[in-house]
C-alpha positions in Angstrom: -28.7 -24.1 -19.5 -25.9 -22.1 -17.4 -24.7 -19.1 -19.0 -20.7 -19.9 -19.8 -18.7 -17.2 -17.1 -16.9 -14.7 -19.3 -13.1 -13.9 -18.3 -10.9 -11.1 -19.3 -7.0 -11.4 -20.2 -4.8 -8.7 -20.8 -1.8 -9.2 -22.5 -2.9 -12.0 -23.7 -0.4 -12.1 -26.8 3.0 -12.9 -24.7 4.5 -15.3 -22.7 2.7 -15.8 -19.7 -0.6 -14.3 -21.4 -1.2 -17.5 -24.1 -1.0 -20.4 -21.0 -4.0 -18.0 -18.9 -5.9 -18.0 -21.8 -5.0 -21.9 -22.3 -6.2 -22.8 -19.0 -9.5 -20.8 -18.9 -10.3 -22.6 -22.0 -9.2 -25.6 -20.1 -11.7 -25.0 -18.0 -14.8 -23.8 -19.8 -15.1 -20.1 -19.5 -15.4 -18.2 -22.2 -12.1 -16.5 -22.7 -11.9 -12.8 -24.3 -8.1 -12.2 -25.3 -7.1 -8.2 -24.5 -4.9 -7.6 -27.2 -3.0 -4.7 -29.0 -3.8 -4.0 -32.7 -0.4 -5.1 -33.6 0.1 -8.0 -31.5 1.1 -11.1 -32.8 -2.4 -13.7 -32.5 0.1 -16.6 -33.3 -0.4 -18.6 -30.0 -4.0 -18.0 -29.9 -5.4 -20.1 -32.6 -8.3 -22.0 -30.8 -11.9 -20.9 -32.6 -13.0 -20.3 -29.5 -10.5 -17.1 -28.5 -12.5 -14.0 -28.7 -10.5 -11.0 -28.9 -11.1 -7.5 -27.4 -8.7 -4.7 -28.1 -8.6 -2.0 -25.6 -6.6 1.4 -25.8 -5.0 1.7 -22.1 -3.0 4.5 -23.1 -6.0 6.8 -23.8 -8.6 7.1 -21.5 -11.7 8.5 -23.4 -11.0 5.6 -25.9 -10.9 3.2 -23.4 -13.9 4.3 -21.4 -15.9 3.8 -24.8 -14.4 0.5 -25.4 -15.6 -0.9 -21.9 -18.6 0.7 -21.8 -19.6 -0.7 -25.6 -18.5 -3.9 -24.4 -20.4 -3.7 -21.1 -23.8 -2.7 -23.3 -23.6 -5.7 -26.0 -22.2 -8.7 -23.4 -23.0 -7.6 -20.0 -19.1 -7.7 -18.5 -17.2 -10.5 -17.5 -17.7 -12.2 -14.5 -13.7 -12.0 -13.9 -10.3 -10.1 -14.7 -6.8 -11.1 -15.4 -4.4 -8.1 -16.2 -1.5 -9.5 -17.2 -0.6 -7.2 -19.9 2.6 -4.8 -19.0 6.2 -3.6 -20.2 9.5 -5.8 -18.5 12.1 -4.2 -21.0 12.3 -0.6 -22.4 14.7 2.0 -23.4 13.0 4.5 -22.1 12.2 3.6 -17.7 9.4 6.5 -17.6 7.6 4.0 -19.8 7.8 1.5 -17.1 5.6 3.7 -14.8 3.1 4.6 -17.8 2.8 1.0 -18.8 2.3 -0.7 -15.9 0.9 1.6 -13.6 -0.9 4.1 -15.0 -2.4 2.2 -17.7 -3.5 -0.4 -15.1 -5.2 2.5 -13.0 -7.1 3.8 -16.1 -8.1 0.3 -16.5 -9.3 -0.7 -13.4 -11.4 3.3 -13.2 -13.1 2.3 -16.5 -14.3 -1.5 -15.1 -15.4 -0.1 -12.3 -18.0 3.0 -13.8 -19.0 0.3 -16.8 -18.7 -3.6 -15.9 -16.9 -3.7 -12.6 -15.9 -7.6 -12.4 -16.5 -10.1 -9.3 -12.7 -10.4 -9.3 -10.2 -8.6 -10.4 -6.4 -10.5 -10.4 -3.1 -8.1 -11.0 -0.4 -10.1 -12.5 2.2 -8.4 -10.3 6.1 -9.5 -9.6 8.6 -10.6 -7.3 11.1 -7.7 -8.4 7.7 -5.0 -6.3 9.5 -6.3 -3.4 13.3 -5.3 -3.7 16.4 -7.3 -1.7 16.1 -9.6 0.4 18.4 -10.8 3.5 21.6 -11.3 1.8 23.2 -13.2 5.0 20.5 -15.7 6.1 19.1 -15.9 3.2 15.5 -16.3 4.9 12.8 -16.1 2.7 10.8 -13.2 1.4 8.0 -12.5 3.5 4.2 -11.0 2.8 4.6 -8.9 5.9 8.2 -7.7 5.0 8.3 -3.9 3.7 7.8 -3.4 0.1 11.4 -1.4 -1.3 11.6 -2.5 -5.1 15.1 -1.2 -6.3 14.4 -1.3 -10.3 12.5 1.1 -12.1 10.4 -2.2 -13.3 9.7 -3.5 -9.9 8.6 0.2 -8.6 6.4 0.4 -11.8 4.5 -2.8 -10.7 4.7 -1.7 -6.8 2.2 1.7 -7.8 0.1 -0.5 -9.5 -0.2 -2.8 -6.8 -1.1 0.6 -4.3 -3.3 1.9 -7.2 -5.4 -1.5 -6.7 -5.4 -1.6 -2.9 -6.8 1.9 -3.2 -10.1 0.8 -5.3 -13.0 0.0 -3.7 -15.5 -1.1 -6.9 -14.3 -5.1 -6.7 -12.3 -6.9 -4.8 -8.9 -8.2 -6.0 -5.8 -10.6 -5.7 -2.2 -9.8 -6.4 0.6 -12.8 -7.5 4.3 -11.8 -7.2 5.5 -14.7 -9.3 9.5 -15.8 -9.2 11.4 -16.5 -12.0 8.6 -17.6 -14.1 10.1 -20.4 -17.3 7.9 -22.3 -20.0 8.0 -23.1 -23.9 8.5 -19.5 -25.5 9.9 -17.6 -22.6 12.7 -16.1 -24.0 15.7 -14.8 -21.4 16.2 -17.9 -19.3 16.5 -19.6 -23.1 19.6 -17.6 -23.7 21.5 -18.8 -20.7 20.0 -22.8 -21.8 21.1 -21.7 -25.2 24.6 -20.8 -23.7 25.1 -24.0 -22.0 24.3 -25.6 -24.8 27.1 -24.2 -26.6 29.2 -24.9 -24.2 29.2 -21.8 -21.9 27.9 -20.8 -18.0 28.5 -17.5 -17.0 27.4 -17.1 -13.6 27.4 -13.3 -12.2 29.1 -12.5 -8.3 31.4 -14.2 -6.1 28.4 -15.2 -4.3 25.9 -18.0 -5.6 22.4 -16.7 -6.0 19.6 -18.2 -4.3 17.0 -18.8 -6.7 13.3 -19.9 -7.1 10.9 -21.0 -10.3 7.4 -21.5 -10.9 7.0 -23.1 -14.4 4.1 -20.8 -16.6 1.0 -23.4 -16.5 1.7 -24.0 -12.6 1.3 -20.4 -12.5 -1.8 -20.1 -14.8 -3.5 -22.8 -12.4 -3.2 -20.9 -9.4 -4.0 -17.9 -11.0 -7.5 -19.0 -12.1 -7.7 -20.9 -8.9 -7.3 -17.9 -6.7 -10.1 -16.2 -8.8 -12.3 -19.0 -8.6 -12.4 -19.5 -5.3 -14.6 -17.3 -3.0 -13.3 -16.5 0.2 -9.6 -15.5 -1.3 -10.4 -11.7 -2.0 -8.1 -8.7 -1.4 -5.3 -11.1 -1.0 -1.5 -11.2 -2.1 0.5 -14.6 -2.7 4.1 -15.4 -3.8 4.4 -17.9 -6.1 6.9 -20.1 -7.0 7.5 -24.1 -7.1 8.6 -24.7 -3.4 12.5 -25.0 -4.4 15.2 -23.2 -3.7 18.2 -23.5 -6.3 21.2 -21.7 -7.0 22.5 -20.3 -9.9 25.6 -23.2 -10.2 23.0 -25.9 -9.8 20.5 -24.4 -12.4 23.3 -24.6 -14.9 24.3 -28.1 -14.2 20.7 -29.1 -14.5 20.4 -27.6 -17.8 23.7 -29.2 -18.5 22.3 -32.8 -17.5 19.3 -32.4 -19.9 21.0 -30.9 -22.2 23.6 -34.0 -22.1 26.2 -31.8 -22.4 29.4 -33.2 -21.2 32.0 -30.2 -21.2 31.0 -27.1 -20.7 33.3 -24.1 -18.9 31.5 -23.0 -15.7 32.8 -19.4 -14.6 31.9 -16.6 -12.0 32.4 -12.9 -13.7 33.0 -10.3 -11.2 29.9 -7.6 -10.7 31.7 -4.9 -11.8 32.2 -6.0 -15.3 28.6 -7.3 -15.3 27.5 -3.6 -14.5 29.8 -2.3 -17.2 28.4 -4.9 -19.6 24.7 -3.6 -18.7 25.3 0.1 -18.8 27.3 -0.9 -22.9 24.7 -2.8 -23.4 22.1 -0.6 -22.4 23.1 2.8 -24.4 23.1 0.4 -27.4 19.9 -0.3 -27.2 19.0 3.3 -26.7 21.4 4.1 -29.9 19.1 1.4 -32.0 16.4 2.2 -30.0 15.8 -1.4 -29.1 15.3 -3.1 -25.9 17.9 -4.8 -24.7 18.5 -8.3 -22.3 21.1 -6.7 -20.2 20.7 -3.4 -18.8 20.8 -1.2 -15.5 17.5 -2.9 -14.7 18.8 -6.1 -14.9 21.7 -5.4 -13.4 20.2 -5.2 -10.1 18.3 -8.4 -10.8 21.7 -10.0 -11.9 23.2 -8.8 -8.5 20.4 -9.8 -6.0 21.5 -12.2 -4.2 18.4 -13.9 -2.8 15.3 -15.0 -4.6 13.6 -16.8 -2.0 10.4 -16.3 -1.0 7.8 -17.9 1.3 4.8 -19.4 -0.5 3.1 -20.7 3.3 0.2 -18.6 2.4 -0.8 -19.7 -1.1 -0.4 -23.5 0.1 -3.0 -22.6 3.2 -5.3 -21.1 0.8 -5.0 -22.7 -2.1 -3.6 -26.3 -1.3 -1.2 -25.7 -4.1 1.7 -27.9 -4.7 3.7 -27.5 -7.7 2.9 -30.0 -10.8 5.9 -28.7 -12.5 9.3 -29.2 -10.1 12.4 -27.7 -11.8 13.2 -30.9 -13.3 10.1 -31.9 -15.1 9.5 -28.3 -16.3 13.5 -28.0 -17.7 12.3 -31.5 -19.5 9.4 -30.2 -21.3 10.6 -26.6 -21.9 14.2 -27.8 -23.7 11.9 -30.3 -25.8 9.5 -27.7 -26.8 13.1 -25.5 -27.9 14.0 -28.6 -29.6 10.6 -29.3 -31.8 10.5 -25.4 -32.6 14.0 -25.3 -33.7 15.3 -22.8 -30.9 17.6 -25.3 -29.6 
């Protein structure tokens, strides 16, 4: 009988991390959940989860974590790290976070149980603005100038990969990623619901999706197949939106028949963010709206090409906006969020 392929996923606790884990398990590997000692199991209930918790933050610890792991069970075949920080108080934890705990990471893999892939869950925000005329898309070749502490974080661990040499690796820039339990697009759903869509800049935003188990399948997909190595793919549905029609949309599912529609002027956005922001700091809690976000909110353009990953991969989107928006506002529904 065929040993069962063994797969690693970091972060495995949030959002994005429970549907990997779901669709390795989907498809028969043997699926070892990186968590944190603290972090919340509640989404990974299936007997067949086995956990690993590894200590990025300190490397001698982690060194002897992999390389105990690497003695009993002979490493995993591949690598998902999809753990990382999107909202902080504090923006040097962004860099410590996301990059330097991905570096120690990726040094201790390769001197104990270097994998046959290794996949960075990486971000759209690594590449900065866009053209805010044409509004042409986001392009692989175009220079890389992340303006957000966040997307700069995740642009040094994307260098700190390239730079390796002991496996060879893939990097997704997801869009706007949406999906049962994410948690900030749900405020603005939650808004409309109660009758309220406030939209941010005289200008619409041009925006793009990728729904979280479209995303899952192309991550494991690009591991799994052979001749995609040391490649980096966009991914998002195909569709470009804009920040009015996204709210309609909710506001058709929603069957909501009034609800105020209204632009609010960047500069009291910013002001809101910056408020907002030395709250959090006050509570020490991190907070939806801040400077980060604030550049997010003002970005203008969201599109970017996905030519490459449908060459490579064949993908097509299961999930258009529509059918995700369906099952995402259900799941709020049944959970009581909505």
């Amino acid at each position: 009988m065929k040993p069962v392929d063994k797969i690693l996923i970091t972060g495995a606790s949030g959002f994005i991390g429970g549907f990997l884990v779901e669709e390795a398990l989907k498809r028969g590997y043997e699926v070892w959940a990186g968590v944190r000692s603290h972090s919340s199991r509640r989404h990974l209930q299936d007997e067949r989860i086995r956990f690993i918790e590894l200590d990025y933050a300190h490397e001698k610890e982690l060194d002897d974590q992999l390389k105990a792991f690497a003695q009993e069970n002979g490493g995993w075949r591949y690598v998902i790290h999809n753990a990382g920080l999107t909202k902080t108080t504090d923006k040097a934890l962004f860099y410590e976070v996301n990059a330097e705990n991905t570096r120690r990471f990726m040094e201790g893999l390769a001197r104990h149980c270097p994998p046959e892939k290794f996949l960075l869950m990486s971000s759209l925000s690594s590449c900065g603005i866009g053209d805010e005329t044409g509004f042409t898309p986001i392009k692989l070749t175009d220079p890389q100038t992340p303006n957000t502490d966040y997307g700069k974080s995740k642009l040094l661990a994307e260098n700190y990969l390239r730079q390796q040499h002991a496996f060879p690796y893939v990097i997704l820039r997801p869009t706007g990623v949406y999906g049962p339990g994410e948690k900030d697009y749900f405020l603005e759903i939650k808004s409309i619901q109660q009758g309220l869509d406030l939209a941010v800049g005289k200008i619409p935003q041009r925006i793009t999706f990728i729904y979280v188990k479209d995303l899952a399948r192309v991550a494991l997909s690009a591991l799994e197949k052979e001749d995609i190595r040391n490649r980096e793919y966009f991914v998002a549905d195909g569709d470009v939106h804009t920040d009015a029609s996204f709210a309609r949309l909710v506001q058709e599912l929603l069957h909501k028949k009034r609800v105020l529609h209204a632009r609010v002027p960047l500069p009291l956005v910013y002001t809101a963010c910056v408020f907002s922001e030395k709250i959090g700091r006050l509570f020490h809690k991190s907070m939806t709206l801040n400077s980060d976000k604030y550049q997010i909110l003002k970005q203008r353009n969201w599109i970017c090409d996905i030519t490459p990953l449908q060459q490579d991969l064949g993908f097509q989107a299961e999930y258009p906006l529509r059918k995700g928006l369906e099952e995402c506002i259900s799941w709020y529904k049944q959970e009581g969020w909505l």
